[in-house]
SERO-4910 file (N, C-alpha, C, O; in steps of 0.05 Angstrom, whole numbers):
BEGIN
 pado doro    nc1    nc2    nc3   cac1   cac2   cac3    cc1    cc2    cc3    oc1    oc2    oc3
  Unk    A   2167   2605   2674   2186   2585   2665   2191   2588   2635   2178   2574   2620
  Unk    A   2209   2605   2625   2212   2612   2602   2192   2606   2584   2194   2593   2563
  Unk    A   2164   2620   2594   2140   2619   2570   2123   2593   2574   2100   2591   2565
  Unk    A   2139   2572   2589   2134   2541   2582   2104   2541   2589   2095   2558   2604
  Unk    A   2090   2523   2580   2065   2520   2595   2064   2489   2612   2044   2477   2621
  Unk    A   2093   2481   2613   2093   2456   2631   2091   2457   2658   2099   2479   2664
  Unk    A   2085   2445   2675   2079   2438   2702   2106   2445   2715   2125   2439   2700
  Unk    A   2113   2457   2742   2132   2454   2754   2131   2431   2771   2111   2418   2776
  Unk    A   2158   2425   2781   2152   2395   2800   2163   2410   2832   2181   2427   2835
  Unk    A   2146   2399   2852   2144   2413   2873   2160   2399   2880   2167   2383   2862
  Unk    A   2178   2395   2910   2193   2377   2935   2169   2349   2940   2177   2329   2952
  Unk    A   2153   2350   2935   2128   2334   2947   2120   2317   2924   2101   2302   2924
  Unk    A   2132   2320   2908   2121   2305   2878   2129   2283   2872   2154   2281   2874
  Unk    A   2111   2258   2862   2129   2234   2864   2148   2229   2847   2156   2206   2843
  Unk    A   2159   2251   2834   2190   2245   2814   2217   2249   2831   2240   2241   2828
  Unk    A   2206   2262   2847   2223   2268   2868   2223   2250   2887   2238   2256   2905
  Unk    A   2209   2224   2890   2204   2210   2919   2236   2188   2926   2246   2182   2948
  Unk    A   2241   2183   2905   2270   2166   2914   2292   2186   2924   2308   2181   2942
  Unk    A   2293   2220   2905   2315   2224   2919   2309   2242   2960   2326   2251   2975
  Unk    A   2276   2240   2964   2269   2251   2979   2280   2225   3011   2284   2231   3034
  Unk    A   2281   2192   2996   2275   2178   3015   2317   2178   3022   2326   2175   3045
  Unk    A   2330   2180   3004   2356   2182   2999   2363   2201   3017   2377   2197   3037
  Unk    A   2350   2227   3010   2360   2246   3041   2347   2243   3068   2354   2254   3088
  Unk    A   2335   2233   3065   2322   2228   3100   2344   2200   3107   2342   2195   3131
  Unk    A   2356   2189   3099   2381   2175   3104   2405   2181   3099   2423   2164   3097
  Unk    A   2407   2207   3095   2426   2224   3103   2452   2236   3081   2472   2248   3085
  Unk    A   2439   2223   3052   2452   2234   3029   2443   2262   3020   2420   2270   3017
  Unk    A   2461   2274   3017   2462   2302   2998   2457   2312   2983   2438   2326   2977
  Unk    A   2486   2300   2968   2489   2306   2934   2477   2282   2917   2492   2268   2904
  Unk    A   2459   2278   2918   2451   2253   2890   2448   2260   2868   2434   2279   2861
  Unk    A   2463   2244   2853   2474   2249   2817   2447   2230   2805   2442   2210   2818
  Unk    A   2432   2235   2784   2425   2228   2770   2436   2226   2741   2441   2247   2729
  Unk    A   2442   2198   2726   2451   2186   2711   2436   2173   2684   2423   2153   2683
  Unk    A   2444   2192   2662   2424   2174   2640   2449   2185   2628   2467   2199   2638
  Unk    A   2444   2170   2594   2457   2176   2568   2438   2169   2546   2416   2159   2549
  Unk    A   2451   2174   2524   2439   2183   2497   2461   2171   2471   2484   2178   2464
  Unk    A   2446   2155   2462   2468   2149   2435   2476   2124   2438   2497   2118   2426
  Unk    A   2463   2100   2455   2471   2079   2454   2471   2059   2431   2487   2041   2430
  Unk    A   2445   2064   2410   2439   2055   2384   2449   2057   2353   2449   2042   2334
  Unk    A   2457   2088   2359   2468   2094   2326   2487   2085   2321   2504   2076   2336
  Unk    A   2488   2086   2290   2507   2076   2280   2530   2099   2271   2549   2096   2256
  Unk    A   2523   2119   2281   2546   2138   2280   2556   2160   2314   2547   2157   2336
  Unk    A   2569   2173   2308   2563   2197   2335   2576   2176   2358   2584   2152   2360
  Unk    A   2575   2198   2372   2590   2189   2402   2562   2176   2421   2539   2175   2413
  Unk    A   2571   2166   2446   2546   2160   2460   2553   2181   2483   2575   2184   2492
  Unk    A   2529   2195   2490   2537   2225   2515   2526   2214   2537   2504   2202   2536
  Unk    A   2546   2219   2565   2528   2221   2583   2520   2239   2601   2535   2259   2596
  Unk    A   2505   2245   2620   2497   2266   2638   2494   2258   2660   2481   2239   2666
  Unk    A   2512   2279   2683   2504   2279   2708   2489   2297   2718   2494   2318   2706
  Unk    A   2471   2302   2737   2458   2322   2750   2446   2313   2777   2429   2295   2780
  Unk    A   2462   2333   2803   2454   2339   2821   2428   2367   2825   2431   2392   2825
  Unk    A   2409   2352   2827   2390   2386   2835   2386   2395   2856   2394   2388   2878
  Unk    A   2374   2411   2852   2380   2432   2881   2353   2430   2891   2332   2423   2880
  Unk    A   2359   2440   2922   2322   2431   2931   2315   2457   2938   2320   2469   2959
  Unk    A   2299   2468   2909   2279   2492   2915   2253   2474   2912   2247   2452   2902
  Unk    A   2240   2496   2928   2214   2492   2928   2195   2485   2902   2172   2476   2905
  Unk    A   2209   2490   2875   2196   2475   2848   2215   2481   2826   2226   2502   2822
  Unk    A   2217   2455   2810   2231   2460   2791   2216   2454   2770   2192   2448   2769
  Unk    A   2240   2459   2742   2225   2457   2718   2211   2421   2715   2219   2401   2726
  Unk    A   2185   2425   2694   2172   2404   2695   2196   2382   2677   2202   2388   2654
  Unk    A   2208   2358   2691   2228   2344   2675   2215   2320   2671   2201   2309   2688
  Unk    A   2219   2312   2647   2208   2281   2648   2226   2270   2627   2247   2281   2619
  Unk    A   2215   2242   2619   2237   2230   2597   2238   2244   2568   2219   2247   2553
  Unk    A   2265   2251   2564   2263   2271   2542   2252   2253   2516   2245   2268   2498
  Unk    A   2249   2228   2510   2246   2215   2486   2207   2230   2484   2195   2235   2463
  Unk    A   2196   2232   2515   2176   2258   2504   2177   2275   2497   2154   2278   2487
  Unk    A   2193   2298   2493   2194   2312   2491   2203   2323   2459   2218   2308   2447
  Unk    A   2196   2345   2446   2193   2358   2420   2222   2368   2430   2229   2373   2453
  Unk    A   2232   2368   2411   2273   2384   2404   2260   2410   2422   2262   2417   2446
  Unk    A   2247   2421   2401   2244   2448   2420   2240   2450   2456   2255   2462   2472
  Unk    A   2214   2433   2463   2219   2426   2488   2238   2419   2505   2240   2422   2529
  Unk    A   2252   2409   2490   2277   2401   2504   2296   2422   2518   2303   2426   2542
  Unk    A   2301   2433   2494   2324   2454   2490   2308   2477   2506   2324   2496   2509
  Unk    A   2290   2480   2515   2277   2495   2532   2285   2494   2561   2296   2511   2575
  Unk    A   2275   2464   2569   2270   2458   2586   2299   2445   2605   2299   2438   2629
  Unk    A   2330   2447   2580   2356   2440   2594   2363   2474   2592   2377   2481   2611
  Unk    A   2358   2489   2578   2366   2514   2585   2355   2527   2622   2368   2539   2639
  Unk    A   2327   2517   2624   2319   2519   2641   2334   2506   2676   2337   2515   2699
  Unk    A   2337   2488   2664   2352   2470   2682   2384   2472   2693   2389   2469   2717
  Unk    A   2407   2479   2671   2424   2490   2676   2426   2518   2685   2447   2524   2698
  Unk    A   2406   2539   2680   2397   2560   2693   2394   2557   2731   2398   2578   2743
  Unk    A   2389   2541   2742   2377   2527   2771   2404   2547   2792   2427   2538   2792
  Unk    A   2401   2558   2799   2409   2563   2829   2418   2540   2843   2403   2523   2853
  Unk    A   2446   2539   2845   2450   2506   2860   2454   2472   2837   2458   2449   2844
  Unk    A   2451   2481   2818   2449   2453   2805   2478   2452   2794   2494   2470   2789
  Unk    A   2479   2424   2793   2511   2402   2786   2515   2393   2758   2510   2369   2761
  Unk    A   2520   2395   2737   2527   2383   2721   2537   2375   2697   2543   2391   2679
  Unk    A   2539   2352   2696   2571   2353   2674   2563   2330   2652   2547   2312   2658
  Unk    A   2574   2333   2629   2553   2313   2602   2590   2305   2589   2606   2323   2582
  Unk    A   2595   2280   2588   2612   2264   2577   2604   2251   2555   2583   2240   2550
  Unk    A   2640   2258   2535   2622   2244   2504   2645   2226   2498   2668   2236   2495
  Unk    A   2637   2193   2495   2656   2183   2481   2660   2174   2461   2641   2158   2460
  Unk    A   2676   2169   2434   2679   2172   2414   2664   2146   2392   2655   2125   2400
  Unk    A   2664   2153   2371   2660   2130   2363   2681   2105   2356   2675   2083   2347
  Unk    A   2711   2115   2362   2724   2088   2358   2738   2088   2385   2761   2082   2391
  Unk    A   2721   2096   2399   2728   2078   2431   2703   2057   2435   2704   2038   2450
  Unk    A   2678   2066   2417   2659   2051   2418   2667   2032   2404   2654   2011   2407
  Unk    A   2680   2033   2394   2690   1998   2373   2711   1990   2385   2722   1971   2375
  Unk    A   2722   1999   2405   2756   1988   2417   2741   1975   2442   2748   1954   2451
  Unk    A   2721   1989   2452   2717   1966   2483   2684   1969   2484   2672   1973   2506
  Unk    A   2672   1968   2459   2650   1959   2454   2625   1977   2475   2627   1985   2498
  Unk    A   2596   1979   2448   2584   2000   2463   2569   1997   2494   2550   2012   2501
  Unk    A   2576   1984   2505   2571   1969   2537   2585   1991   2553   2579   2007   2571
  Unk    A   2604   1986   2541   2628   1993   2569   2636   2009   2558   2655   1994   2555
  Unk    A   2644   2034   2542   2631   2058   2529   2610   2070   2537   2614   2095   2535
  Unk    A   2589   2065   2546   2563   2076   2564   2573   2084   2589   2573   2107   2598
  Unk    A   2582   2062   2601   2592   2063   2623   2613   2079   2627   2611   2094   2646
  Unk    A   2630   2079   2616   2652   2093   2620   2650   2129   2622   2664   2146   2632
  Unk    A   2624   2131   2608   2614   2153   2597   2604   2160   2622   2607   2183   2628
  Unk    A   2594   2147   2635   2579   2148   2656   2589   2160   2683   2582   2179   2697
  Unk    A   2609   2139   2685   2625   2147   2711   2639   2163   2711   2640   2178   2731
  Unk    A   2661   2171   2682   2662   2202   2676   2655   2233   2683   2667   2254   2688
  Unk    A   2620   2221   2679   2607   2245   2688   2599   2250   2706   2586   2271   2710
  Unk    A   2604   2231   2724   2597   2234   2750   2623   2236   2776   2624   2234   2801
  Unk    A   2643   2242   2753   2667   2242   2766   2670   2279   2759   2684   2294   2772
  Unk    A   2657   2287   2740   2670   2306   2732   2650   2331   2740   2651   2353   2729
  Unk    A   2631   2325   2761   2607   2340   2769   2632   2355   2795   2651   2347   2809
  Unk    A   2621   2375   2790   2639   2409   2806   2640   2397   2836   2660   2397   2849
  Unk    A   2615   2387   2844   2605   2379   2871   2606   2351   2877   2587   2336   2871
  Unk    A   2628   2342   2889   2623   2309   2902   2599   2294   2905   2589   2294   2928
  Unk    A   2590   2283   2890   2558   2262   2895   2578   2242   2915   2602   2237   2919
  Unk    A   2541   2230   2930   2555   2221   2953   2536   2194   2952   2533   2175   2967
  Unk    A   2527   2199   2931   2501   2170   2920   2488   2175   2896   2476   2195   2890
  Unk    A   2494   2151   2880   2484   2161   2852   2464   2147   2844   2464   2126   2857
  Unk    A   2438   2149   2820   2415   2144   2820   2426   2143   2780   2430   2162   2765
  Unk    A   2428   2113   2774   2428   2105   2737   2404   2098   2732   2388   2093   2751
  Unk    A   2396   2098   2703   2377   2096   2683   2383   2066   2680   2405   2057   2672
  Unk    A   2366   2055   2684   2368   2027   2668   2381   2003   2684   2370   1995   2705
  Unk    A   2406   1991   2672   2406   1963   2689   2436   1975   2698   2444   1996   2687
  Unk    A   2455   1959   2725   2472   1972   2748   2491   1971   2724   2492   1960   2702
  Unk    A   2506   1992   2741   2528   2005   2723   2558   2001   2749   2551   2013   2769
  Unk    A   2582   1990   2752   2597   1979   2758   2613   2006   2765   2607   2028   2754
  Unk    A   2633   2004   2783   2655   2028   2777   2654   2049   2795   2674   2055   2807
  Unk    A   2632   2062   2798   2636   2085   2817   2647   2084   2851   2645   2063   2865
  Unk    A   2654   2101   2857   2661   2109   2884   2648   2113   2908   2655   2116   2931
  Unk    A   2617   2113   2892   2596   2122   2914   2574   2099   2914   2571   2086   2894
  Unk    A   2562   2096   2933   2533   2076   2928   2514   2086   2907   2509   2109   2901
  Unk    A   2505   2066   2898   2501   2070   2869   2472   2058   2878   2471   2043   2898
  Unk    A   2448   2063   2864   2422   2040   2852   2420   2055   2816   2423   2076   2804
  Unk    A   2412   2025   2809   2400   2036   2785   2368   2032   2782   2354   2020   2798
  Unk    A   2361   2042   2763   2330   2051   2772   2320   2047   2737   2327   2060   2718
  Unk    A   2301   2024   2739   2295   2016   2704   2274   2036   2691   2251   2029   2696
  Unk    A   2274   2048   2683   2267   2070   2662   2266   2087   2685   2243   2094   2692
  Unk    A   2286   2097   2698   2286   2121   2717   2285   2144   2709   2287   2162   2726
  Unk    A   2282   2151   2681   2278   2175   2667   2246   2179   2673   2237   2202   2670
  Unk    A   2233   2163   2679   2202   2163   2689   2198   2170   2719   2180   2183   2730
  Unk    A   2221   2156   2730   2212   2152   2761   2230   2173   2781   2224   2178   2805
  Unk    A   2255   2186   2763   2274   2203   2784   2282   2226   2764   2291   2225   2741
  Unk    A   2273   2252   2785   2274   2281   2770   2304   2279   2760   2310   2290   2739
  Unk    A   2323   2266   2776   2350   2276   2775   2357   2255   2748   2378   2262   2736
  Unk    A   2344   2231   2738   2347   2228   2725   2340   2230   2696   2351   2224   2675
  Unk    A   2313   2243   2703   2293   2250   2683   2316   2284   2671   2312   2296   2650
  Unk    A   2329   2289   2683   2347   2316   2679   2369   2307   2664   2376   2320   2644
  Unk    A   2381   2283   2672   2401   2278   2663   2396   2267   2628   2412   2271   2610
  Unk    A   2377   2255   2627   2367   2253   2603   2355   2274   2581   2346   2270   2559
  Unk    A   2359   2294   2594   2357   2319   2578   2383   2325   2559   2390   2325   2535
  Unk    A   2394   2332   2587   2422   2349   2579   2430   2324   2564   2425   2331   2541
  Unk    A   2438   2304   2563   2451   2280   2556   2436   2285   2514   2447   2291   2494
  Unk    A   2415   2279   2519   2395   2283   2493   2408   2311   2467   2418   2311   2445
  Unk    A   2400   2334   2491   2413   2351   2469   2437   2361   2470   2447   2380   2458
  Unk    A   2446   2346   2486   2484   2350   2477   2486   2333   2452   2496   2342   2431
  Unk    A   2480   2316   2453   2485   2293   2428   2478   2310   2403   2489   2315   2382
  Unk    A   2455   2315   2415   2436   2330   2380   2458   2343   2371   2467   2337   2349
  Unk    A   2471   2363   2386   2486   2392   2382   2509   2373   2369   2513   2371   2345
  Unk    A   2517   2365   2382   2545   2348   2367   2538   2332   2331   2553   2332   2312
  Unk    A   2508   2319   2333   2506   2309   2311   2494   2330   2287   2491   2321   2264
  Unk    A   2489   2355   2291   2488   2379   2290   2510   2385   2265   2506   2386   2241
  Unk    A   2533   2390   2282   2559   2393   2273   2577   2375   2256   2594   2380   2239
  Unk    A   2567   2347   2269   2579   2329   2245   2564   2333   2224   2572   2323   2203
  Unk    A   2543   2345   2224   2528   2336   2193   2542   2364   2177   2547   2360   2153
  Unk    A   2546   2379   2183   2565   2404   2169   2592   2385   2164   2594   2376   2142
  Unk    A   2607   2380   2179   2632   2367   2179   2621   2340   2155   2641   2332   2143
  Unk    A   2607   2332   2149   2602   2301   2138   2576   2306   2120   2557   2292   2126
  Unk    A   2573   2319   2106   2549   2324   2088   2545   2307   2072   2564   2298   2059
  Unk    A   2513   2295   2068   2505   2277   2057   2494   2257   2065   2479   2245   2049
  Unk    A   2496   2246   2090   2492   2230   2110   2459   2241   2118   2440   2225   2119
  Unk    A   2458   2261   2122   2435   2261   2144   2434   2270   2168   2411   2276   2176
  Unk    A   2455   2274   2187   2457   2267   2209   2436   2287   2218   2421   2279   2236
  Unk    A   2432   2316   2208   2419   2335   2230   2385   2318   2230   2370   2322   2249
  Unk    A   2378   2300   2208   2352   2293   2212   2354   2260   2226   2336   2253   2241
  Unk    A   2374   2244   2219   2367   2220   2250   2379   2205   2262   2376   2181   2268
  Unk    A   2406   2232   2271   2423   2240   2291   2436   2208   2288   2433   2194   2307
  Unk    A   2447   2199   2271   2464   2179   2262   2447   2144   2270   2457   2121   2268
  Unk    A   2418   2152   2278   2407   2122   2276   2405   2110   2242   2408   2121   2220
  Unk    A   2398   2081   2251   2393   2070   2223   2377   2066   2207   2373   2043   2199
  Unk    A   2360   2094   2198   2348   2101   2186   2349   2088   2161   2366   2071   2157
  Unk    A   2334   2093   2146   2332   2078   2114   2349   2098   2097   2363   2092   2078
  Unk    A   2343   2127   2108   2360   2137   2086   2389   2140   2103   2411   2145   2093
  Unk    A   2387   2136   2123   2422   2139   2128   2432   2108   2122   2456   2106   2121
  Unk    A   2420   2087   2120   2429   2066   2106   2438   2067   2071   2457   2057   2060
  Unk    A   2418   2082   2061   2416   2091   2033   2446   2106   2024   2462   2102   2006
  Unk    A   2447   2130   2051   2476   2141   2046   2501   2123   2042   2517   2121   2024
  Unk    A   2496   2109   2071   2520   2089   2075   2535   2072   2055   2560   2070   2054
  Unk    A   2518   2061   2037   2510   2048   2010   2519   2070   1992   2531   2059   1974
  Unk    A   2519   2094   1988   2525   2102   1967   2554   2125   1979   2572   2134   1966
  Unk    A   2549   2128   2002   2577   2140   2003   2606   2126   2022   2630   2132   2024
  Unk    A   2587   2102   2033   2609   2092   2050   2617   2104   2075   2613   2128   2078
  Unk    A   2628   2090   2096   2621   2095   2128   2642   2131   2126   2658   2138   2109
  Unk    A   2632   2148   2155   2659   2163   2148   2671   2164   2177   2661   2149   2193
  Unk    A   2694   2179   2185   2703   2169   2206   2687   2183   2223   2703   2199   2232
  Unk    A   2664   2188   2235   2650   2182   2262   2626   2158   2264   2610   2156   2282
  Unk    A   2628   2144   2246   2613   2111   2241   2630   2093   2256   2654   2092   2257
  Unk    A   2606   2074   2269   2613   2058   2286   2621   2031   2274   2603   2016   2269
  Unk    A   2642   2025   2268   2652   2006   2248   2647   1982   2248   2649   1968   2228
  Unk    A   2638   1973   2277   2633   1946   2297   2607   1945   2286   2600   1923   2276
  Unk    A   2592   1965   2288   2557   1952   2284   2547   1942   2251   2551   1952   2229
  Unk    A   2539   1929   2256   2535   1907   2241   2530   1930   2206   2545   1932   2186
  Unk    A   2501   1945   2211   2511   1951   2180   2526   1965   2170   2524   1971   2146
  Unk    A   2547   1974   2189   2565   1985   2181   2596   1970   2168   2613   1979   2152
  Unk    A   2593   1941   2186   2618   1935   2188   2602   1910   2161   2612   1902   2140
  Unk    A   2584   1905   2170   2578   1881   2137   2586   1904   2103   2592   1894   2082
  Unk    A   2584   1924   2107   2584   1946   2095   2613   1931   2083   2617   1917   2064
  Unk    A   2630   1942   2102   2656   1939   2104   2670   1914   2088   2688   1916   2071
  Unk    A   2655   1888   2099   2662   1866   2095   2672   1858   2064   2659   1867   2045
  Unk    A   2692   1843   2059   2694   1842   2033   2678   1820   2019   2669   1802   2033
  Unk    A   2673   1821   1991   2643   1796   1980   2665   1768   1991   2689   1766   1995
  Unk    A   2640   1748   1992   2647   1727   1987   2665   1716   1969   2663   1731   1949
  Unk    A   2683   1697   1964   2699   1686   1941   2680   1669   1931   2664   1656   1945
  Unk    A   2684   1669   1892   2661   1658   1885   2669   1631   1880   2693   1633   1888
  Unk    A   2666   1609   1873   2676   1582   1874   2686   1582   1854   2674   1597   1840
  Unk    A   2708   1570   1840   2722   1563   1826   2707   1536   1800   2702   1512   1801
  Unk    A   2705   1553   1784   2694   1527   1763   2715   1506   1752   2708   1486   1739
  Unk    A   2739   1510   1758   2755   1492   1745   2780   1482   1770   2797   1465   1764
***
């Protein structure tokens, strides 16, 4: 496994046990559903779909917020590598994140990517709390980046797509920070904010960006 010294996950393994009980009731294609970027104050929020394929073991996936950059980027090379695997990573912007707010921006991101997977999912498996909208039966599954390989995958690819993109903004936007904390609200990307002011991939809505914004108070009138 490209050098890795991580565990492969067998058919029999309990990361696999929801989408195992899913096909014995007669689903196929199951999409696993996470994203990345719901917090910063800059950058897009990404999402990922991934259908996997049923070999006999795949790469060891778990929630990428374990995982070292390097690990990562290992372990989604590994994954998009798969014989049989589905998937597609949606990015939406940051002033769609301020036009219909970062909720429904996740979402949107979401069903996107699960619209835009090569292979029809025929039941999909989200990260966290239900997500509205899709075409197919849906569960969501609360920290399913723990409990479902397909979504423990999707949180990969979803992870370092973002990185890659905040990557590039930090060339495009120098000064900020971004390659070191990928547009969260860090002390020194607050520090920037403060001394250089938002730029256009800042989320204008979130609060220290947009108090940023705000103009001072009027001071009272002495006379």
């Amino acid at each position: 496994m490209s050098g890795s010294c991580r565990k492969g996950i067998s058919q029999k393994d309990e990361l696999l046990q929801t989408e195992r009980k899913l096909r014995s009731e007669g689903f196929c294609f199951i999409a696993g559903v996470d994203e990345a970027g719901r917090g910063p104050l800059a950058g897009p929020v990404v999402a990922a779909a991934v259908i996997l394929p049923q070999l006999p073991e795949l790469p060891g996936v778990f929630d990428s917020k374990q995982l070292t950059d390097k690990e990562r980027r290992v372990l989604r090379d590994e994954l998009i590598s798969l014989p049989g695997i589905f998937f597609s990573v949606v990015e939406v912007d940051a002033p769609t994140i301020d036009r219909i707010n970062i909720l429904n921006a996740t979402h949107q991101a979401m069903r996107q990517a699960v619209l835009d997977l090569k292979q029809q999912a025929d039941f999909v498996l989200v990260d966290g709390l239900p997500v509205k909208g899709f075409a197919v039966p849906c569960r969501n599954l609360v920290k399913g980046d723990a409990r479902s390989a397909s979504i423990a995958a999707a949180s990969i690819l979803a992870k370092v797509h973002r990185d890659e993109v905040m990557l590039e903004y930090d060339k495009l936007y120098p000064g900020y920070g971004f390659a070191s904390h990928m547009g969260y609200g860090t002390a020194a990307h607050l520090e920037a904010l403060q001394k250089l002011g938002p730029c256009p991939i800042h989320r204008m809505t979130f609060r220290p960006v947009r108090e940023l914004l705000a103009p001072p108070p009027e001071q009272p009138s002495l006379f």
